[in-house]
Structures are given as C-alpha cells and as structure tokens.
N, C-alpha and C positions, 0 to 999 in steps of 0.2 A: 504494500500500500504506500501511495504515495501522498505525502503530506505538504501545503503548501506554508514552509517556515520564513520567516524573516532569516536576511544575512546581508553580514555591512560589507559597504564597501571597501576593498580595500585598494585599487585601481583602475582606470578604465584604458579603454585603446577601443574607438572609434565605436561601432554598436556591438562591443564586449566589454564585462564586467568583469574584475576577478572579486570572489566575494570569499570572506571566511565560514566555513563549510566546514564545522565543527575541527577547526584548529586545521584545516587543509584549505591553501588555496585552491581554490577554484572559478575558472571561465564560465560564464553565464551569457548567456546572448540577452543583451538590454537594449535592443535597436528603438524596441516601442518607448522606450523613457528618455527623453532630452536632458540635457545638463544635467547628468549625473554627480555627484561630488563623492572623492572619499570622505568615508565616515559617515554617508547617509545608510540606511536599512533599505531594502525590497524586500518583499515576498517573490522567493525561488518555487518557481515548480516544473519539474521535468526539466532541469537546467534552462527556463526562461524567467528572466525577472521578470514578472508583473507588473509592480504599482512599486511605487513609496510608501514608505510604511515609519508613522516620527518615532522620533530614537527611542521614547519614553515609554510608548508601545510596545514596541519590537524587544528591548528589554526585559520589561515585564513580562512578555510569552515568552522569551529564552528562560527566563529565571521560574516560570512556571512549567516549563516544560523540564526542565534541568531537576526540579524538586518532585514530579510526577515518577522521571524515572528512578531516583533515588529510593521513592515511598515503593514501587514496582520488585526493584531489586531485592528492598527487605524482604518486601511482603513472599518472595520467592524463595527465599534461604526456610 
C-alpha cells in the first residue's frame, strides 16, 4: 500500500525534487509545483510530489506517524 506522506525538500534541478525519504535522498518529479524552495514539505506519492504541504503540518504527521509506528512495534513484541 501506498501512502501519500509529506517530504522536505532538500534540492531541486528543473521539474525534479530531491526530497528526504526517511533519511535517503530521493528524486521526485515536481514538474506540477513552481518555485519550489528547499526546506519546503510536498506530499510524495508514487515518486510525484503533489501539492505543498506548510512545514507545521507536514511535521506534525511525521511526528505522528513516527509515534504510530513506535506504539505498532510495542504492541508486537
């Protein structure tokens, strides 16, 4: 299953992104978004960035996703 997460930016070149992609750079085709900046968020899905997403957001669903699978892994052991 594929999930559509936020990921920052950490460079661009022309309509590609590279985004951080749980500690791995990664190329994202962001031809649909203009004026990219590093350090802004998108939501990636199937390696295309979608939309913008403000950092305050994007954050908070990292940090809740981050804590989902921590409570996941307990609940496993």
């Amino acid at each position: 299953m594929c999930q559509a997460i936020p990921r920052k930016v950490l460079s661009t070149d022309g309509a590609r992104a590279q985004v951080d992609y749980d500690g791995q750079p990664t190329w994202v085709e962001a031809g649909a978004i203009t004026g990219l900046t590093v350090g802004e968020y998108v939501v990636v899905y199937a390696g295309q960035a979608l939309d913008r997403m403000p950092v305050d957001e994007a954050e908070a669903m990292l940090a809740f996703y981050g804590e989902l699978e921590s409570l996941l892994e307990a609940a496993s052991r």
